[in-house]
C-alpha positions as CSV (number, residue, x, y, z in Angstrom):
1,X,139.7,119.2,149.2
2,X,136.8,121.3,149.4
3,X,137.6,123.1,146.2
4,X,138.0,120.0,144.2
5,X,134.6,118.6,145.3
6,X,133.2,122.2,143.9
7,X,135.1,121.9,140.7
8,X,134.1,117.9,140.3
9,X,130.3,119.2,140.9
10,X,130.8,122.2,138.6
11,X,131.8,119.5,135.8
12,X,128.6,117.6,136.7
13,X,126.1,120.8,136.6
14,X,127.9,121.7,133.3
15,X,127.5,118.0,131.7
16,X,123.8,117.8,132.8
17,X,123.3,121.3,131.3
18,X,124.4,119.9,128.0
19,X,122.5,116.9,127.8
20,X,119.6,118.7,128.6
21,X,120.0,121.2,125.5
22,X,121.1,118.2,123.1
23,X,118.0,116.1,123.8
24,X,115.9,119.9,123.1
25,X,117.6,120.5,120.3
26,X,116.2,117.2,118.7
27,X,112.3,118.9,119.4
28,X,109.2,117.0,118.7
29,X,111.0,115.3,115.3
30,X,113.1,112.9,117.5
31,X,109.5,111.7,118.7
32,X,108.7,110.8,115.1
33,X,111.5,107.6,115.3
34,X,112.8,107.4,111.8
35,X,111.0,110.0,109.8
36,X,113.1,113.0,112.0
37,X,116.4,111.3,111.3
38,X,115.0,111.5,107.4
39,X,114.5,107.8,106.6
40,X,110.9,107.6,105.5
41,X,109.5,108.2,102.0
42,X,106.3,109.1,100.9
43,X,104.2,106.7,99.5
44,X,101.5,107.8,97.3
45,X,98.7,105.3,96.6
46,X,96.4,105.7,93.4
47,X,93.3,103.7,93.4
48,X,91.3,103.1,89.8
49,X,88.1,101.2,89.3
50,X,87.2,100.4,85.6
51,X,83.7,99.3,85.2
52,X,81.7,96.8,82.8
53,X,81.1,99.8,80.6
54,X,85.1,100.2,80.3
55,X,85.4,103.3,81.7
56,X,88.2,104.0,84.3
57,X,87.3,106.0,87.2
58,X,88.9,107.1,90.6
59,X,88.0,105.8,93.7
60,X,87.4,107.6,96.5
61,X,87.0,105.9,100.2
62,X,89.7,103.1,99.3
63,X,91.1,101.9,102.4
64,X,95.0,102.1,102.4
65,X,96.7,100.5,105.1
66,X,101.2,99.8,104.8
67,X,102.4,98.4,108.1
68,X,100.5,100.3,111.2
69,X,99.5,103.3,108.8
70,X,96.2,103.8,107.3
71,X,94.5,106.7,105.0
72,X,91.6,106.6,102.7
73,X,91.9,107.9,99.6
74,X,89.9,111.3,98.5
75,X,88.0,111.9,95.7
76,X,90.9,112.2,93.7
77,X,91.6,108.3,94.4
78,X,95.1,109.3,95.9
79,X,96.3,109.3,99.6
80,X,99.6,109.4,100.9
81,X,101.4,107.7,104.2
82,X,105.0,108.3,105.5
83,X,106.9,105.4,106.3
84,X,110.3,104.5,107.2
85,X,112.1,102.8,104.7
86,X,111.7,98.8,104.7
87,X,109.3,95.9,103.5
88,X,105.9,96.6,104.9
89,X,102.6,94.1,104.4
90,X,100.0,96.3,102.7
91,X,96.5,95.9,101.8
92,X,94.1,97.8,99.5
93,X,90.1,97.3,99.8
94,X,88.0,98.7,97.5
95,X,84.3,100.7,99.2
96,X,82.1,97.9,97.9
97,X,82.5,95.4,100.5
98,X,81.7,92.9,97.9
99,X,85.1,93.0,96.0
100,X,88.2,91.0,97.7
101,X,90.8,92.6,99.6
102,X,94.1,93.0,97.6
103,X,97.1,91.8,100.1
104,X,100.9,92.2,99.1
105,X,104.5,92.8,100.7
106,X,105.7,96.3,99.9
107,X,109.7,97.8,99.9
108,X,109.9,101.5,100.1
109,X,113.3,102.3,99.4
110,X,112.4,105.6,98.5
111,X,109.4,108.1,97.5
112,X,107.0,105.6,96.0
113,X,103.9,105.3,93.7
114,X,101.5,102.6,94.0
115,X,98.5,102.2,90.8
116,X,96.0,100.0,91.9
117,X,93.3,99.2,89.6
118,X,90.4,97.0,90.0
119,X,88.5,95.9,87.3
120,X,85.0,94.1,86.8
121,X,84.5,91.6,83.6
122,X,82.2,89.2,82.4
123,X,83.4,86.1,81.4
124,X,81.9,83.7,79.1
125,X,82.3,80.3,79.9
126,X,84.6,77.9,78.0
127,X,82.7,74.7,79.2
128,X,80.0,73.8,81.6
129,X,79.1,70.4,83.4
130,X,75.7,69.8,85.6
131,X,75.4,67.5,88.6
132,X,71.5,67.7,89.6
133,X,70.5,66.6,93.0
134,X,68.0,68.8,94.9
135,X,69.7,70.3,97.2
136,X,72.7,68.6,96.3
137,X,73.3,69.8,92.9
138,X,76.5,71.6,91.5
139,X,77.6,73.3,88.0
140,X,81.5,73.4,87.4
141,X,82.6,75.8,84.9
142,X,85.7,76.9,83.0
143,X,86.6,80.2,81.8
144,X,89.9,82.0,80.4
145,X,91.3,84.2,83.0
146,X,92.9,87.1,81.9
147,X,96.5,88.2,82.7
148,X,96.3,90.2,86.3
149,X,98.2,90.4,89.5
150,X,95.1,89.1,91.5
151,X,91.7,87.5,90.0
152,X,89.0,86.4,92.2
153,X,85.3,85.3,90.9
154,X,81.5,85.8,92.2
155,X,78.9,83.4,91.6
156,X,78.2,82.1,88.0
157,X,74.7,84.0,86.2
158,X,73.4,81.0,84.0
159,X,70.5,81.3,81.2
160,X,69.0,78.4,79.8
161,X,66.0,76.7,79.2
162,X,64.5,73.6,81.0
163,X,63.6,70.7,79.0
164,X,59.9,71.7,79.2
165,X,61.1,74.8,76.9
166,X,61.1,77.2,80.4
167,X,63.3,79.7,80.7
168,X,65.7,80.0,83.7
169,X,68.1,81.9,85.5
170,X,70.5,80.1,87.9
171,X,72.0,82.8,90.2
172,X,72.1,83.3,94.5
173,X,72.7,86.8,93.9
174,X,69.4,88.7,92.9
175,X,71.7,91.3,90.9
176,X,74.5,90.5,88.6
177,X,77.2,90.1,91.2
178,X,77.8,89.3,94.7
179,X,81.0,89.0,96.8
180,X,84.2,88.0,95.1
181,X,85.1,85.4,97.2
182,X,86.9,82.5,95.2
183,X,90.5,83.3,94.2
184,X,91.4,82.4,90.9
185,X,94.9,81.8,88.8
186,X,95.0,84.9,86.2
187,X,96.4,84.4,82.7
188,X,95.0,81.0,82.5
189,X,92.1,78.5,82.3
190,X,90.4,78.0,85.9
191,X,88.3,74.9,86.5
192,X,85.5,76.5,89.3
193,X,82.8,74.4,91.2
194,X,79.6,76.1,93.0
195,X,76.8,75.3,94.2
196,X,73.5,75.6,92.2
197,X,70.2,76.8,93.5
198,X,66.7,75.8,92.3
199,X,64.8,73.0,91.6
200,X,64.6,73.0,87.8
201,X,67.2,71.1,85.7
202,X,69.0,73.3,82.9
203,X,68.8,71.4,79.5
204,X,70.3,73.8,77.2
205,X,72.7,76.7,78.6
206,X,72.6,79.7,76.4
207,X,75.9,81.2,75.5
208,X,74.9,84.3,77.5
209,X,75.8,82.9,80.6
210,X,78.9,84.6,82.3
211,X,81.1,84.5,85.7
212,X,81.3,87.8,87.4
213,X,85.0,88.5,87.7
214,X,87.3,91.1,89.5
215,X,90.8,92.0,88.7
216,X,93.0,93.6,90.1
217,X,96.6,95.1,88.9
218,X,99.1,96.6,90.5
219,X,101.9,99.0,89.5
220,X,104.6,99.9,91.9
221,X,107.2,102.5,90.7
C-alpha cells in the first residue's frame, strides 16, 4: 500500500515536471497570442501627399492605426505593424489636422502593402446659385469630382465683383483652405451648399473661383 501511494506520487511529481518545461519551452513568444504561433503578417503602410504644384511627396508623422495597433510613419512615409491575420478597421490621418480622416475595413491574409495618397485640387465650379440674406445668405455650387476612393471638400474661395464694380472675395478661411469637412461622392457631379459670409452681394462671379478639395486613394496589395 505504501509503495503504491509513492509510485502514484512519483507519477504526479513527474507529470507536473513536464508541464512545467512544456509551458517554458513556449518563452516569451506564447505571450505574443497569435504572432508566436506565426499567424500575423506585416503590414506595411506608405503614405503620399501630392500638392497643388503636382508634386508627390512622402509624409512623415501620418498616423497609422489597424485594430489596437498604432505607428506613425517616418520620414520615409512608411511604417509597419504586425497583426494577426483577419479584417481589422483602419484609419489613416494625414499631420495637417485640417484634412479628413481616411476610415476603411482591412483583411490581412498575408504580408500586406497599403499606398495611401492624399491629394489637394482646385476645382472650378460647374455652376453657382446665390441666396442673399444678411446673415442668412447661402451659395450652392457644383463641381466635377474626380474619380477617388474618398473625396471630401473645404470651403468654396469666390472672386467676383459687386454691382458697384467692387471687387470681393467670399471665403471663412483667411488662406486658401481650411478643414475638409464635407464628404463628397468622387467620379461625379456633387451639388454642395455653404454658408456665405459678408455683407456685399456678388453680381458677377469670375471663373477663378474654385472649391478646395482633398482626395484620397488607396491601394491595397
Amino acid at each position: 500500500m505504501g509503495m503504491m501511494r509513492f509510485r502514484h506520487a512519483l507519477l504526479l511529481t513527474l507529470l507536473l515536471a513536464l508541464l512545467m518545461t512544456a509551458f517554458t519551452s513556449l518563452g516569451p513568444s506564447s505571450s505574443r497570442g497569435p504572432e508566436g504561433l506565426g499567424l500575423s503578417s506585416r503590414v506595411r503602410v506608405e503614405v503620399l501627399m501630392v500638392g497643388l504644384d503636382g508634386r508627390e511627396v512622402p509624409v512623415e508623422g501620418a498616423l497609422v492605426v489597424i485594430g489596437d495597433r498604432r505607428a506613425l510613419t517616418s520620414s520615409d512615409g512608411t511604417a509597419t505593424v504586425v497583426v494577426a491575420q483577419g479584417r481589422y478597421s483602419s484609419y489613416f490621418k494625414h499631420p495637417d489636422p485640417r484634412l479628413a480622416v481616411v476610415l476603411m475595413d482591412l483583411v490581412v491574409e498575408h504580408d500586406t502593402t497599403v499606398r495611401v495618397v492624399f491629394e489637394l485640387r482646385r476645382l472650378g465650379l460647374e455652376s453657382a446659385s446665390f441666396v442673399w440674406g444678411g446673415n442668412g445668405s447661402s451659395v450652392t455650387l457644383e463641381v466635377d469630382v474626380p474619380e477617388a476612393d474618398f473625396a471630401f471638400a473645404s470651403t468654396p474661395v469666390l472672386f467676383g465683383f459687386s454691382s458697384d464694380g467692387e471687387f470681393l472675395r467670399l471665403s471663412s478661411t483667411p488662406d486658401d483652405f481650411g478643414y475638409f469637412s464635407l464628404s463628397l461622392r468622387p467620379g461625379s457631379r456633387n451639388s454642395i451648399s455653404y454658408p456665405v459670409n459678408g455683407n456685399r452681394e456678388l453680381a458677377v462671379l469670375l471663373p477663378s473661383s474654385y472649391v478646395p478639395v482633398q482626395l484620397v486613394r488607396i491601394t491595397v496589395s
